[in-house]
N, C-alpha and C positions, 0 to 999 in steps of 0.2 A: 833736194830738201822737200819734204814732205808740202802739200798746199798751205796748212793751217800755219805753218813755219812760214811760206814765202807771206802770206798776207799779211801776218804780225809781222813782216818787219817791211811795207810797204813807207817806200821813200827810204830803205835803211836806216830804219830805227821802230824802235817796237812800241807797240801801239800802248796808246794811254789816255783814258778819257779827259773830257776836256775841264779846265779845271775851273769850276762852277760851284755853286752852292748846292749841298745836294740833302737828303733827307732818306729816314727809313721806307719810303714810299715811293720818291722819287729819282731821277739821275738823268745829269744832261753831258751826252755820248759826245766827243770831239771829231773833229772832218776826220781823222785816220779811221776810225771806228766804223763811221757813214761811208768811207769810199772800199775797207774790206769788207764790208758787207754788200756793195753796187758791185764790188770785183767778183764777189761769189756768188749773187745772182745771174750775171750777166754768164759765169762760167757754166752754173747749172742747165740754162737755160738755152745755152750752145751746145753742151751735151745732150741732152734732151728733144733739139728742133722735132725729130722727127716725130718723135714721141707723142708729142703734143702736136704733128699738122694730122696724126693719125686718128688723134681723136677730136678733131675739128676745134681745137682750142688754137685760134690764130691768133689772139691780143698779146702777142708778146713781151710786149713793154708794162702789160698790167700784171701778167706773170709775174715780170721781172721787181715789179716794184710791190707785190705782195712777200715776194721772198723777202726784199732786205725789210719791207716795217717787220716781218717774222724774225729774221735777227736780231733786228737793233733789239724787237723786246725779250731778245734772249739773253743779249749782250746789258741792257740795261736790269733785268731783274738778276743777273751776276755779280754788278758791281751792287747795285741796293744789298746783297745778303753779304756781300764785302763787309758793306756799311754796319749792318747788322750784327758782324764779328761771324758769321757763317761761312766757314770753308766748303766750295764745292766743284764740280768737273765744270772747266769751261763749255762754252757752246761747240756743240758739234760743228766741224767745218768742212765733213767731207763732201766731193761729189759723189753723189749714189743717181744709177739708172732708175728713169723713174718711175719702171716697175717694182724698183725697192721701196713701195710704198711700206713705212715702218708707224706702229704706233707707239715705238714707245717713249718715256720721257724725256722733254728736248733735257730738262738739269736733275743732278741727283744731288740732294742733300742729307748724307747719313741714308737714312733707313727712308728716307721720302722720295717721293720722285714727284716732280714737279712738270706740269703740264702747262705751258704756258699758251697762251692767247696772244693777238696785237690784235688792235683796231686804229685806224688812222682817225686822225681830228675831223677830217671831212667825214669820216664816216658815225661818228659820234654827233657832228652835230646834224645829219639826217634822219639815226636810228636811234638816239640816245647809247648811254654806255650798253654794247651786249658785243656776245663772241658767240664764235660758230663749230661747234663737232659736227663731224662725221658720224649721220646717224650709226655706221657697222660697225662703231668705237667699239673695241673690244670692252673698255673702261665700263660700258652699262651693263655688261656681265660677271665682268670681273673685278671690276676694283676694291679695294680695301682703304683699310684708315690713313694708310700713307700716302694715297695719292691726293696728291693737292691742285686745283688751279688755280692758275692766277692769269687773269685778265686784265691787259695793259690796253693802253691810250698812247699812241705816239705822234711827235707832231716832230717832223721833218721842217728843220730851217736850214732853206736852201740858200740866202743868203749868207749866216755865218757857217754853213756847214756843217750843221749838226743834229743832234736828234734828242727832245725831251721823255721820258720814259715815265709813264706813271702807274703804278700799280693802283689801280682803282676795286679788283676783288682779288681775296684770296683766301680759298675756301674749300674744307675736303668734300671731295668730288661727290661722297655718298650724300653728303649734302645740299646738293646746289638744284633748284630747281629749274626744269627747261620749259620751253619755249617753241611754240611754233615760228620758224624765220617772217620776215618781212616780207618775204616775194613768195610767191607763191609756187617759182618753179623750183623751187628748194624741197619743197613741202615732202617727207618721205626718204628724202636725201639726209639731210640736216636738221640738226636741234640747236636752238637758241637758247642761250644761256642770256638776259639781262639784268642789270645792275638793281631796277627798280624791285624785281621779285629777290633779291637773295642779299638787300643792303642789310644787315643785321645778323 
């Protein structure tokens, strides 16, 4: 069985978020959601060791836990466009080596492709709402009217096991104005998107 098959049906039975109050904006992810996603970090991140001791990136565990808040907010702005009455391709869940660096859209909606963001709560409340590209985005030379971002907030409750997802921007890309990052060893590397320059 293909990965994205064995993960949805972890603990045999297929995955389904948790059943919460939820809103056009927001969605709160159930433990099944939160543990395929810590499954497919931890699996990327096994594939990859070397990959990563080659290029002096040893924090493993911050790897790992960047990729799943990058899920949850792929997996929670999926069900929000649920919510929305918007059909679209689940999240990607394959393992790709991680010279398969890819830019293109984690979701496709119709004729949009969606570029999503996460930022974890702690990191909201040190920088305020912002999200980070890759200055070599292709997106600053090419994009068009269809690509969209959207810049989530997620907050991980490790208590009941699960994850709140908030879509805080959502805005086409020729749009959005950037930012020089917060640290400085980004500078040249990375553009900062935040919420204060592009709330409107």
């Amino acid at each position: 069985m293909p990965l994205i098959g064995q993960l949805l049906k972890l603990k045999n039975k297929t995955i389904e978020p948790m059943k919460q109050p939820h809103s056009e904006t927001e969605y709160y992810l159930g433990s099944d959601i939160l543990t395929m996603c810590e499954v497919f970090a931890d699996r990327v991140v096994r594939t990859n060791k070397d990959e990563y001791s080659r290029r002096y990136q040893t924090n493993l565990e911050k790897i790992k836990k960047d990729i799943v808040i990058g899920k949850l907010a792929e997996w929670g702005v999926y069900f929000i466009y649920l919510t929305r009455g918007r059909y679209l391709n689940t999240p990607d869940m394959q393992i790709y080596p991680k010279e398969h660096k890819s830019f293109d859209p984690d979701l496709q909606w119709g004729l949009y492709n969606l570029h999503i963001k996460a930022q974890t709560y702690e990191s909201f409340a040190r920088y305020g709402d912002s999200w980070i590209f890759q200055a070599k985005d292709p997106l600053f030379e090419f994009s068009n009217d269809y690509d969209i971002v959207i810049g989530c907030r997620v907050s991980v409750d490790d208590l009941e096991r699960g994850a709140l997802v908030k879509i805080m921007l959502e805005k086409q890309f020729k749009s959005v104005k950037f930012g020089e990052t917060k640290l400085s060893k980004f500078y040249g590397n990375k553009k900062a998107i935040y919420l204060k320059d592009n709330d409107g």
